[in-house]
N, C-alpha and C positions, 0 to 999 in steps of 0.2 A: 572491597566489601565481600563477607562470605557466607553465605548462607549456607554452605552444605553439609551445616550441625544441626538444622532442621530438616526432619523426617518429611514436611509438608509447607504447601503456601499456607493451607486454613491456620497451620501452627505458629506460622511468620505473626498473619493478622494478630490470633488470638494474644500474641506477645506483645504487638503493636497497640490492641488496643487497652494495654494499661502503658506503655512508655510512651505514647503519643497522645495520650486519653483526650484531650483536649484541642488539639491540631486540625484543623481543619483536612480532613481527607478528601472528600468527594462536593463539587459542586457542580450543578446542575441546572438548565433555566426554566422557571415555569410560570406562566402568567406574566412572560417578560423582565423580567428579574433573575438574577441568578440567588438560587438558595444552595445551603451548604450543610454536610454532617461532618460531624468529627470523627475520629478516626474510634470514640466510645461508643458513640451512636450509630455509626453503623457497622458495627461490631453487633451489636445488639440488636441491627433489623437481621442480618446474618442471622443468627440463633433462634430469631425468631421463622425465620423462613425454612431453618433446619427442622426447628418443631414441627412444622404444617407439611412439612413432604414427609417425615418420618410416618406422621399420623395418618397422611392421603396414601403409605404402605410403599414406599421407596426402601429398598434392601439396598446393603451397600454393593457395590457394582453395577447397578441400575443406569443404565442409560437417560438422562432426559434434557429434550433439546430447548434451545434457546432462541426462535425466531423473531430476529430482533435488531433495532438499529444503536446504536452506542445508546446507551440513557444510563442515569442509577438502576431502575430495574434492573437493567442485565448484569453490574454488577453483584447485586442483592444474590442474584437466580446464582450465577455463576459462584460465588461463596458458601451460597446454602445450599447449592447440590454437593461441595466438595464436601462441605463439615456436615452432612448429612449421610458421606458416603459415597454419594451416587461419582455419576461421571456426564460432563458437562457436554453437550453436543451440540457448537454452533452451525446457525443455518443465516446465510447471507440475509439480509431483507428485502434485496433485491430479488431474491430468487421466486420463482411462480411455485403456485401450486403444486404444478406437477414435478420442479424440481425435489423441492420440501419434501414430497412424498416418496421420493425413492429413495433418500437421507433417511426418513424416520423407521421405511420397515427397515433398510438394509441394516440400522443399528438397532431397530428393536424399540425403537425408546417407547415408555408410556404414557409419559408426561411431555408435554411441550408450554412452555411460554411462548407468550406473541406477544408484541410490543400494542399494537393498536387495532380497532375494527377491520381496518383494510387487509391486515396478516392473518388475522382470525377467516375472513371471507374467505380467504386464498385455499386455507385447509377446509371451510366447507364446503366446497366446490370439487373436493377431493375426497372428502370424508367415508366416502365406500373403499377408494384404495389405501386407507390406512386405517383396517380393521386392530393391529396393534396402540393404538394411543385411546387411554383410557380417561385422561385427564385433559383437560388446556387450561390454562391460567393466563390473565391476560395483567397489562399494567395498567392499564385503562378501565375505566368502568362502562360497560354497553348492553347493552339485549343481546344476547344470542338466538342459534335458532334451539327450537325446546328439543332438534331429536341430535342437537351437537352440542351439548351444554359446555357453557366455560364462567366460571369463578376469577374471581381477584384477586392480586399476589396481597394483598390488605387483607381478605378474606383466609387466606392460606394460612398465612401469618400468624392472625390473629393481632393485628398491631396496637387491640386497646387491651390488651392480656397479658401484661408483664411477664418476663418468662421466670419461672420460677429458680432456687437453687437446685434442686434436685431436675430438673430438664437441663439446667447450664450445664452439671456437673456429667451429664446423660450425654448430652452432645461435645462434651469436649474430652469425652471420654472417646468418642468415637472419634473426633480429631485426631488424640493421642495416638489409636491406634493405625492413622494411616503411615506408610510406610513408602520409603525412595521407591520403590519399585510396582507401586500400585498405579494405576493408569487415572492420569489428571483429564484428560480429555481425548476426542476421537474430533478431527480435523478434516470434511472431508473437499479435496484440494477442487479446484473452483474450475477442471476441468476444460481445459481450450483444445484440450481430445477427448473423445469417449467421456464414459462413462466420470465420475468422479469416486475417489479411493479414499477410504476412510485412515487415516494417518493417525498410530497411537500414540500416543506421548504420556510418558509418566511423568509425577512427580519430581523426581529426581531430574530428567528433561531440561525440565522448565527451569527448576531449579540453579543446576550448573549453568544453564546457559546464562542467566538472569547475572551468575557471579561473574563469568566468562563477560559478557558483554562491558556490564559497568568498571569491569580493570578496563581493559581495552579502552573504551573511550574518555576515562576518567573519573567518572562518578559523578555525584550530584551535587549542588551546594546545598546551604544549609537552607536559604528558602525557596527552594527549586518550586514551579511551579508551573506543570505539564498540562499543554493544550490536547485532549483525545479528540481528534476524528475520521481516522480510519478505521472501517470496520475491526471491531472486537474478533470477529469471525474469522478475520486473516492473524494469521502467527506473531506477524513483522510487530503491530500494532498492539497485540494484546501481551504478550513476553518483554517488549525492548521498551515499551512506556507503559501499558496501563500496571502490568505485575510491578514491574522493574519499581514503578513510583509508591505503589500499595506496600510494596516489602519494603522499602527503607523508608517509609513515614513522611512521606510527603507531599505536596497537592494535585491531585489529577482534579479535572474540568475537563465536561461533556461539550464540546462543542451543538450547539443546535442541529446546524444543519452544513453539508459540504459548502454547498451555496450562501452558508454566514460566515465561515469561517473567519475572513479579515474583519466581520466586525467586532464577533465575540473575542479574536485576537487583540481587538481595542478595548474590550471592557475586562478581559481577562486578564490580560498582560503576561502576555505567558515568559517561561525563561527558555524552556524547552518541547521541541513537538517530533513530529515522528510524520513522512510524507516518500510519496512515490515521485518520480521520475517527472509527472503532468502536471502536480504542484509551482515545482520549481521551475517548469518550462514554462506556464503561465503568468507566474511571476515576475519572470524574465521580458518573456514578450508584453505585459501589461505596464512595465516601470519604461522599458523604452518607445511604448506607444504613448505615455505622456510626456515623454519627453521629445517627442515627436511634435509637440504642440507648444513646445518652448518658443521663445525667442533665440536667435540665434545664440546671442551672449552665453544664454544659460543653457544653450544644448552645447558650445564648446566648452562650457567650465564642467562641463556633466562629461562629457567624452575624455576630458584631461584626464578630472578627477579617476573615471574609469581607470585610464592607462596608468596613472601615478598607480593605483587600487592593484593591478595585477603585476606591475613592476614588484613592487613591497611584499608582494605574498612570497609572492616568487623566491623571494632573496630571503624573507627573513623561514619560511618552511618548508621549501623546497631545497636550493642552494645550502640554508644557515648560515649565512655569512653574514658579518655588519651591516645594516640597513643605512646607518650614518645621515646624511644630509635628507633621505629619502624619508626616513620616519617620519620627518620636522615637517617634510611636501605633505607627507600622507595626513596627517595627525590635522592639517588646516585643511584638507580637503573634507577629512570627515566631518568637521564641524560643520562644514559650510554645505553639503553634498549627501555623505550616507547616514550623517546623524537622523536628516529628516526623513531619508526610506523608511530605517530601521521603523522611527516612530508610528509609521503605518502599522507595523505590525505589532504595537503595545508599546514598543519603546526597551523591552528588557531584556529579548532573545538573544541568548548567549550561544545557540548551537540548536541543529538541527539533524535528525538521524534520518538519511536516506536511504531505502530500499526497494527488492522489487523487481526491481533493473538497471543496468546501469547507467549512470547521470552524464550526462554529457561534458566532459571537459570543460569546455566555450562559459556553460553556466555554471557549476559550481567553483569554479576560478574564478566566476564573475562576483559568486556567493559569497566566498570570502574575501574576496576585494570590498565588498559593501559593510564587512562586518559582522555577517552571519556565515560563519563555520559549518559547514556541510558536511556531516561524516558520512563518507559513504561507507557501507557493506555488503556483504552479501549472504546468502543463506537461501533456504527452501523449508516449508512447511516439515519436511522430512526430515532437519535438522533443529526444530525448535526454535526461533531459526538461524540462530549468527554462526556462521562459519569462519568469514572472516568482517573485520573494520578497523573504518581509519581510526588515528586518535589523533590529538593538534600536533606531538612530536615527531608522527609517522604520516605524514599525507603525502599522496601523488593524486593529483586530480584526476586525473582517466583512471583510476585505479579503485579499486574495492577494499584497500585494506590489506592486514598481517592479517593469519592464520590465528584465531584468537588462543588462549593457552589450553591444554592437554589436548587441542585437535592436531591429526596429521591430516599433508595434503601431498597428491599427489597425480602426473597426469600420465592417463593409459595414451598408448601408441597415436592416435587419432586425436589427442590434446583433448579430451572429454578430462573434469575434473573430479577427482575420487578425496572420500573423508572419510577417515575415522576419529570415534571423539563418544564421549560422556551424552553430548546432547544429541546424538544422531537414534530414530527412532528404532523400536525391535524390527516392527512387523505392519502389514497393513492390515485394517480390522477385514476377516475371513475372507482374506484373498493369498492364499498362499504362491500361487504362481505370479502374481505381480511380484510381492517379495523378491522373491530368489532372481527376479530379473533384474532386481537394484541393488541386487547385493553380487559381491564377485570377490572370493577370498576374506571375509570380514568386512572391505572398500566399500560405500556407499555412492553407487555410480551418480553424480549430480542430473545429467544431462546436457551440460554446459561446457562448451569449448574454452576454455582459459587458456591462459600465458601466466606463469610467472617470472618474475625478474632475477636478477642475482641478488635482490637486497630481500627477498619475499616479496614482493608489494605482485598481487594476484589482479589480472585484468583479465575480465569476460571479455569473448568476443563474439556468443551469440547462443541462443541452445542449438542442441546438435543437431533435432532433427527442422529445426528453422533453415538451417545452411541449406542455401539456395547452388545448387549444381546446375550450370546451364549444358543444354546440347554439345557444347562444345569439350568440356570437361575442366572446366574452371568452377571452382570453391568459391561463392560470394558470402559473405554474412552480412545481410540486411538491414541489421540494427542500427549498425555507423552509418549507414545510410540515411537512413532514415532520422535519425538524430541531426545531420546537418540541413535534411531537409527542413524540419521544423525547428533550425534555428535561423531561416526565413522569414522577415518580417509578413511576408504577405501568407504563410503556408501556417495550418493549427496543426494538421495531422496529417500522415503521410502511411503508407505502406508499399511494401516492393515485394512485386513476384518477377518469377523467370525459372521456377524450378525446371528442368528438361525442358528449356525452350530456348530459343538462339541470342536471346538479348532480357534486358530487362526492359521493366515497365514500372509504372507507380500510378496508384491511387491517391491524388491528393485533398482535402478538405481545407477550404477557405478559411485564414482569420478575418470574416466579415469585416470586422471596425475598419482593418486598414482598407480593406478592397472597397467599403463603401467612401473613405476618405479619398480613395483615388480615383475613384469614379466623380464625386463631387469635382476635384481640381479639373479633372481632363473632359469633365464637363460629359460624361457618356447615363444617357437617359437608359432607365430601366425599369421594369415593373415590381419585379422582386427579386430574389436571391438567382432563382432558378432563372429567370432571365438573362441575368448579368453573370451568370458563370458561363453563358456560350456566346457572350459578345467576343467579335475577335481582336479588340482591341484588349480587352483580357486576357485573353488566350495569350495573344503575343507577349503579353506581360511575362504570365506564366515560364512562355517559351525559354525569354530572353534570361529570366531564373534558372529552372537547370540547366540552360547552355553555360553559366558562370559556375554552377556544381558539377557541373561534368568536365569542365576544366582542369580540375582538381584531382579525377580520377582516372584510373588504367582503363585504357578503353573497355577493357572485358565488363567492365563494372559501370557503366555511363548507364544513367536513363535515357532509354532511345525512343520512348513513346508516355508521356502520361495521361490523365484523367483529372477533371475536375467532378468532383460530386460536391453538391452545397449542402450538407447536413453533417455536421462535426458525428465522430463515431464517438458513438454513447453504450453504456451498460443497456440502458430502460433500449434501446436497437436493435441490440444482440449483436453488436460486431466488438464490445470490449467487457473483462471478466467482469466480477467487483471490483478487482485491485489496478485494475486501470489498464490490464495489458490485453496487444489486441489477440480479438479472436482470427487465425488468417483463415482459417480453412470457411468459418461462419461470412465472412467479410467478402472473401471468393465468391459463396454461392450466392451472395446477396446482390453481387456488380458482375455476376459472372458475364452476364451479357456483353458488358463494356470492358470486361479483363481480353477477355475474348476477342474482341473488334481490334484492340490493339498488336495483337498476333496475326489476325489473318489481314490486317493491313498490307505487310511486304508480298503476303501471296497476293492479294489482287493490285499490285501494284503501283499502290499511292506511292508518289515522291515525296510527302514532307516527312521532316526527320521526327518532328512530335508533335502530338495529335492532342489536341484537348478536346474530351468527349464527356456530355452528361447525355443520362440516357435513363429508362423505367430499370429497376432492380428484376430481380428474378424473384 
């Protein structure tokens, strides 16, 4: 599929909505129901929301942001800034106040949508330090307060005001005239250091990458039908599904909410969706924790079925060699076995695009042994984002993918990963010395340590400046670590320090269900969570867990002390971004107390080799 004979996405749409006129484009749930527009209708709220910001005095190059959770609104917002000119500026919804406000002056913007009263509050509690925003518009209808006023995107609109020929002809005049190299959006990256960088991306960007990505993984069938629920906000999410689906005419659906996901997956029926790393590790861990509650029979026909499931991948995508008698094993197991998973998840999921970070072997091998195809890739906000991905005729499970086409790749001395390519961004919005710091010869320094293979197949092994150096002078990267941690039945989340220090450590957070399952069997009484993560009957549980992972590795790299904290790390916490990844340095200051205790352990002496400690936060 090629788009890059259009000048623009608005001019994709605008072609979409007379060859698709009638196709369902956008559905969305309201009043518990899901409702739907076609791809003519809301083409038409489009032009009508181009009219209402033109008229509220948006020039073309106008900034104006989008504070907001996935819904129709945002796409409406996000189309009628573009075919109105302007330039789209999302802002997480998780983000506070005071985040939003250093986004809106540092881009200027003068208009902002908010999704609901709660977003609107967030900016009036702000509202002196963002003397810049002249406007807000919200999706919702509410009272404001009288000295912050905000309007309705219906109001903006005008949605009982047919647009005329002569405004269509107005605004798609101004479509016509956007061009590859005019700036589609200002991205600013979700900041697990410092400050956050406004990331430009043009049209053209988006574009190539949007054609770049769909060869690579294959492209879409003809009644494709895309689950959204990663933030809009992130690159991954709105380029690889929500564009990707809008430009070739096909059905995107708003999931509700993270927390419904598998149910709207059952009313949706999705064929295709788009997820990070904690998806599929959840997934993983929640289909073997009922299977944990099987009978014996059906937890060993579920173990077989597994191993028949990764035998077969193996041989027929990995190897490609004749699968033969195994197909015949495979093909009665999924009847009997992955057919009923899948149907958990609608029953129609043909593939799954992973990003973000990279996926664990263990599960997405597991992924496709079940029948859902796991493409992994990779990329950064700063590459729009696919750099590289797998497709079904190129996969290595630990691996991220080929280099997708007209990108080069390449690794500087230290194994940090460099690109050049179509979709890699100019510059960062008015920060010129960041720029030039990510740039080196043309090369767009990732930050990321890779390996490539002799076949291409590109594997991360961690960001650069995550590489944990102990005292000693030993290179650890964290990541794999951490990933076998949490493929732990009893562990949800895990993280490892030891940077300049003589050994490692970890922080680990309980999967409650199972540790309260095991409390119940071994009969240990407790009052709540916090209790039961300093019984030492736990603890030694713990214990006897990384002493079976630490088996496994070079001593230099063993956990020689961890922590138990009972509160899974969350966004609404502050210890993980929007996209799921952790914050370390935010997550430190927050346990520094108990990071700590586990270091001056060996100074004061204690003999046991690992320690499980909860303790008050900093």
């Amino acid at each position: 599929m090629d788009f890059l004979s259009y000048q623009s996405i608005p001019a994709v749409l605008k072609d979409n909505a007379i060859r698709y006129r009638d196709n369902t484009a956008i559905s969305y749930k309201k009043s518990g129901i899901f409702l739907s527009l076609t791809y003519g209708e809301f083409y038409t709220r489009v032009l009508q929301l181009a009219r209402g910001l033109c008229k509220a005095g948006m020039k073309p190059g106008d900034k104006v942001a989008i504070f907001s959770e996935n819904r129709l609104g945002w796409a409406i917002s996000d189309f009628g800034i573009q075919a109105g000119g302007g330039i789209s500026v999302p802002i997480y919804a998780t983000n506070t106040g005071e985040q939003a406000a250093y986004i809106l002056n540092h881009c200027e913007a003068k208009i902002v949508f908010v999704s609901t009263k709660g977003q609107y509050e967030k900016l009036l509690e702000v509202k002196d330090q963002i003397p810049c925003v002249e406007l807000v518009i919200s999706y919702e209808r509410f009272m404001g307060d009288r000295s912050f006023p905000v309007y309705t995107q219906y109001q903006l609109s005008e949605v009982s005001t047919p647009v005329t020929q002569g405004e269509k002809d107005l605004i798609e005049d101004k479509i016509d005239q956007i061009g590859h190299d005019d700036i589609l959006t200002l991205i600013y990256t979700s900041g697990t250091t410092g400050r956050p960088k406004g990331v430009i991306l043009t049209q053209y960007n988006i574009i190539c990458n949007v054609t770049q990505g769909l060869r690579q993984v294959g492209g879409w069938i003809k009644d494709e039908t895309f689950l959204s629920f990663l933030p809009l906000s992130h690159i991954l999410e709105r380029t690889c599904g929500y564009y990707a689906c809008l430009m070739t005419g096909k059905h995107l659906a708003f999931a509700e909410d993270v927390k419904k996901v598998v149910e709207n997956m059952d009313e949706i029926k999705p064929t295709f969706m788009i997820s990070v790393p904690r998806l599929f590790e959840k997934v993983y861990s929640r289909i073997h924790e009922s299977v944990h509650q099987m009978s014996s029979l059906r937890k060993a026909m579920f173990h077989q079925a597994v191993k028949t499931g990764r035998e077969y991948v193996n041989k027929k995508y990995i190897a490609k060699t004749p699968v033969g008698m195994l197909g015949l094993k495979y093909r009665i197991f999924d009847r009997l076995v992955f057919r009923k998973i899948r149907n958990r998840f609608g029953g129609r999921l043909r593939g799954m695009v992973c990003g973000g970070a990279p996926l664990d072997k263990t599960i997405n091998e597991f992924m496709w042994a079940i029948g859902i195809p796991v493409y992994n890739g990779y990329g950064l906000t700063e590459t729009s984002p696919v750099v590289t991905a797998t497709s079904h005729d190129q996969v290595r499970f630990d691996a991220v993918g080929k280099q997708v086409e007209k990108t080069e790749l390449k690794l500087a001395e230290d194994g940090e990963l460099l690109v050049k390519g179509p979709q890699v961004m100019k510059s960062y919005f008015k920060n010129e010395k960041a720029t030039e710091e990510v740039f080196e010869d043309g090369w767009f320094k990732t930050g990321d340590i890779a390996h490539i293979d002799d076949q291409g197949f590109v594997y991360i092994v961690d960001r650069k400046k995550e590489i944990i150096v102990t005292a000693g002078g030993k290179n650890i990267a964290p990541q794999p670590i951490e990933n076998e941690l949490k493929l732990d039945k009893f562990i949800s989340q895990a993280i490892v320090f030891g940077d300049r220090k003589p050994y490692l450590t970890a922080l680990l957070t309980p999967n409650i269900e199972r540790l309260i399952d095991y409390s119940r069997a071994h009969q240990i009484d407790y009052i709540d969570v916090y209790e039961l993560v300093k019984n030492s009957r736990i603890t030694k549980l713990y214990d006897d867990r990384i002493d079976e992972l630490n088996r496994a590795l070079p001593s230099y790299s063993t956990i020689k002390y961890f922590a138990l904290v009972p509160d899974d790390f969350s966004i609404s916490g502050g210890e993980l971004t929007p996209t799921l990844k952790l914050k370390r340095k935010e997550i430190y200051n927050k346990y520094k107390t108990i990071v700590d205790e586990m270091y001056m352990s060996q100074e004061n002496g204690l003999v046991y080799k690992n320690k499980a400690l909860v303790g008050e936060t900093q």
